[in-house]
N, C-alpha and C positions, 0 to 999 in steps of 0.2 A: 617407381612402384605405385604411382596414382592415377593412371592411364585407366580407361572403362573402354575397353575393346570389344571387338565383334556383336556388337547390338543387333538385334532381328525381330522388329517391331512385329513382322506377320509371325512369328513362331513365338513373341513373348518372352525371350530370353535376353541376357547380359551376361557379358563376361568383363568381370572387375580385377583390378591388382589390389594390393592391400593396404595402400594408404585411403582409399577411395572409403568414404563415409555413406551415411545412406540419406544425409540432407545432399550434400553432390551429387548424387546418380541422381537424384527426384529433379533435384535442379535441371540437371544434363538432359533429363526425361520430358522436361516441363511441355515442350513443342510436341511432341509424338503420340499425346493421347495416354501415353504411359505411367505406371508408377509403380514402386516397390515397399508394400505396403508393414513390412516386419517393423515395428517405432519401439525398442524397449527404453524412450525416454533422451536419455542419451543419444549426442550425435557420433555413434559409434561408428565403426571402421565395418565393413561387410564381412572383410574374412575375421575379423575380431568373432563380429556376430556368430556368425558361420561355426568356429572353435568352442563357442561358449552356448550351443543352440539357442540364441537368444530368442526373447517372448517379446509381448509388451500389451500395449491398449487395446491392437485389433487381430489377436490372436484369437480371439470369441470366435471370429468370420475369416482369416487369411491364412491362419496355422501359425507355428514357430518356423524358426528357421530350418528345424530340420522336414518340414513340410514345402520348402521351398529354395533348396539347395538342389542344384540340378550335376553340377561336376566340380570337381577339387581338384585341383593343382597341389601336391603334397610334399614336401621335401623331408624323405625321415632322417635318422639316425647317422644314417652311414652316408649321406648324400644322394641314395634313390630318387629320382622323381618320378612321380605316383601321378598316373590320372586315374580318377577314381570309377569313374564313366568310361573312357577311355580318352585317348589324346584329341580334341576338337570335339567329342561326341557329347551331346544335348538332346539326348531320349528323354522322352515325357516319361515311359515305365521302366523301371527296376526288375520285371522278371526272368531275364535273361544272366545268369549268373551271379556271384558274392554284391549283396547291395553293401560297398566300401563305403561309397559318398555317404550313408548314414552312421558307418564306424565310426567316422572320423569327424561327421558335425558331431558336437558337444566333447568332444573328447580332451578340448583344453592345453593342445599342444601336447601331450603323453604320450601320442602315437605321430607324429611329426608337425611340420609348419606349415599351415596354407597358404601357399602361395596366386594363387586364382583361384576365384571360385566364379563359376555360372549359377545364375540367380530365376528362378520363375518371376516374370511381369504380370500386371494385372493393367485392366483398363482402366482409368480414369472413373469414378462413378458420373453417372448424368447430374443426379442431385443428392446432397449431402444436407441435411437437418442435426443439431444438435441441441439434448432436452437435457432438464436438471431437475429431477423430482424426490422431494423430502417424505422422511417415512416421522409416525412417532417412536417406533424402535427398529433397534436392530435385525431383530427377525423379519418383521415384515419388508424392510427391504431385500433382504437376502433371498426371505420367500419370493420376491417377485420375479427376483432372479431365477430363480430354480423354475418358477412357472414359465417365464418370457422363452426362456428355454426351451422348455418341455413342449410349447406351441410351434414351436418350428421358425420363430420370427429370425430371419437371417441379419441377425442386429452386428454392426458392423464392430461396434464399442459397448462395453460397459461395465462400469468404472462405482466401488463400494467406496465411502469414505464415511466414516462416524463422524459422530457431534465434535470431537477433540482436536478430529482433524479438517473437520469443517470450520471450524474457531481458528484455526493456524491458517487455511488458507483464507481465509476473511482480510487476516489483519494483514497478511504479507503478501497478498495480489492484489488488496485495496476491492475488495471483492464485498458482497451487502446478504447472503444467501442465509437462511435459516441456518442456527447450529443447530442440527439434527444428523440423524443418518441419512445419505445422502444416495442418487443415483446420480453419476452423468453416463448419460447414453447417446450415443451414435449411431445414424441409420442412412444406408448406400443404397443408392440404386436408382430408377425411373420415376420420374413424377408419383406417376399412377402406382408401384410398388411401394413407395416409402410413405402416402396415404392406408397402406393397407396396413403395412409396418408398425406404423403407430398407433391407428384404431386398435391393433390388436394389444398391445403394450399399453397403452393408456387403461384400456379395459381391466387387464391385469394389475396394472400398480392402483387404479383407484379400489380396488377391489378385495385391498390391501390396506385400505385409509393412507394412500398416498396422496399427496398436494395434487396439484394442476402443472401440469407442464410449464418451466421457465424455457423459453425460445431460444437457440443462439441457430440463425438464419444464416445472417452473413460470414462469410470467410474471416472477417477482422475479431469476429467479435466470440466464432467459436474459436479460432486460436490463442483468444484471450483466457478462454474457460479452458484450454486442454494445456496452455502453459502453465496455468494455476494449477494442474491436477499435475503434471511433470516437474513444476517446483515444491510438491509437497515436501521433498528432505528438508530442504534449506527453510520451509516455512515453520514443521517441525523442529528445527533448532532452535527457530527464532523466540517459540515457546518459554526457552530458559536459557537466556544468555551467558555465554560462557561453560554451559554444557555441550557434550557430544552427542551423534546419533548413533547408534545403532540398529542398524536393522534386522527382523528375523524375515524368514519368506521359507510359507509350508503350504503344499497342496494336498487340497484331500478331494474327495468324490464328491460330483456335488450334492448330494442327498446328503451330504454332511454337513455340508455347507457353514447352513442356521446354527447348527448346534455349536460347531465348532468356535467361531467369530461371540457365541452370546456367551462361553463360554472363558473365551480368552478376557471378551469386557470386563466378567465377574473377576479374573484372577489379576487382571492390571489393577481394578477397585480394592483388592482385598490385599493385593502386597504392595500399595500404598507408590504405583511404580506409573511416570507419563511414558504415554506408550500409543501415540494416535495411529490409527487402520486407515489402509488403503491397499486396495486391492483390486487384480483383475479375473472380478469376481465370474465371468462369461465361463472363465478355464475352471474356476476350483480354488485360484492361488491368491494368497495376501500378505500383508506385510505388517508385521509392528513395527514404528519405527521409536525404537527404545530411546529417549532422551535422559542421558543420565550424566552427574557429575563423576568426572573419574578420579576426582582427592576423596569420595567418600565411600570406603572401604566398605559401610553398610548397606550402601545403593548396589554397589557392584555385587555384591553378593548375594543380592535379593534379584539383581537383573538374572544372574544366572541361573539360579533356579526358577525363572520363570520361564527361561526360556527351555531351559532342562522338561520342565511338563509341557509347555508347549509342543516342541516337536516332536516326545513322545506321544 
């Protein structure tokens, strides 16, 4: 069940089994110009993905999963096998009768087992720049977001982290960046496009009392900045040794955004709770990842009422 069958570089599709990961298929892709761009961190399973409509870092620019699930292989209840699309078929549109394939992404195995899924490809970008810009508060970075946005810049990443959780990943990727609130952002495309990309973006974060752009050029050295931002749990742990993490993860509109994130800051400051943000702030969505002892019956019950207002 790890076989990546029927590939079709000119049509941009894949058809996967379910032990097949999405760093294998990239690997398997590596020669063809290709690549399958859904990362929610994790080197997760496709149909995993698939069942869980998973997100990640370049859901800003590529969609979720369920923006890029083209057919389902299904196994329900009674032993039916389901194609979702139909048996072999990889239509680019959905108009034509019950769109199933999207029943059944996120659905979490409730409604059966994916067994194949066909996957949308993307081209390889020509050039890829990665930048790291420090705000002095929180809002201003999140506004920048909402702006960078609002201009149309088709940014491929971008990535919130506060001062709390820029301190964790400091000490635990051996990393030297201001603890501030932070941007890391990603930009795809043509020479000449990802000049325009960032004029436009620089304009907006300095405009913000944002830093100067820190550069990650090369391949080794942006992998090194997006492992940092993919090892945030484990850096959050690191914060208080012998504590657990727990994580929340709430999206809201993003006209909400600022308010929401300056507003959680106040309520982790004020019920005395570690709780460093990261988020994939392009979509709406973020994360506290709650660091708390679980022998102290007082922690736990302040975690939960924070997060009780929170997600209301």
């Amino acid at each position: 069940m790890d076989q990546i069958l029927d590939l079709h570089p000119e049509d941009f599709d894949v058809t996967v089994e379910p032990a097949v990961t999405r760093k294998t298929l990239n690997a398997y892709l590596r020669d063809t110009g290709l690549w399958f761009p859904v990362d929610p961190g994790a080197d997760a399973s496709l149909c995993g993905m698939a069942a869980t409509s998973a997100s990640g870092t370049n859901a800003v620019r590529y969609g979720t999963m369920r923006e890029n699930v083209i057919n389902l292989e299904v196994v329900l209840a009674d032993g039916t096998i389901v194609h979702t699309a139909g048996k072999g078929r990889r239509p680019r549109k959905t108009s034509a009768g019950y769109n199933l394939t999207n029943l059944f992404v996120g659905s979490e195995g409730t409604l059966g087992i994916i067994t194949k899924t066909t996957l949308r490809l993307y081209g390889i970008p020509e050039a890829t720049v990665s930048a790291v810009c420090s705000f002095a508060s929180v809002q201003a970075a999140v506004d920048s977001t909402v702006q960078i946005l609002q201009a149309g810049v088709p940014i491929a990443r971008i990535e919130f982290l506060d001062d709390v959780m820029m301190d964790a990943c400091n000490r635990f990727s051996s990393l030297s960046y201001p603890v501030v609130p932070t941007l890391f952002l990603e930009f795809h495309g043509s020479e000449r496009s990802l000049e325009e990309q960032v004029n436009v973006t620089e304009e907006i974060t300095q405009s913000n009392e944002g830093s100067d752009f820190q550069w990650a050029r090369d391949a080794e050295t942006r992998s090194r900045l997006w492992r940092a931002r993919h090892d945030a749990w484990y850096a959050a742990q690191a914060l208080r040794p012998g504590c657990k993490a727990y994580s929340t993860d709430v999206c809201v509109p993003l006209s909400r955004l600022p308010q929401i994130i300056v507003e959680t800051k106040e309520d982790l400051m004020e019920s005395k709770l570690t709780g460093p943000i990261a988020g994939h702030v392009g979509d709406g969505n973020f994360h506290c990842l709650m660091v708390v002892d679980p022998s102290d019956p007082d922690e736990l019950h302040r975690v939960h009422l924070f997060t009780e207002r929170l997600a209301r």
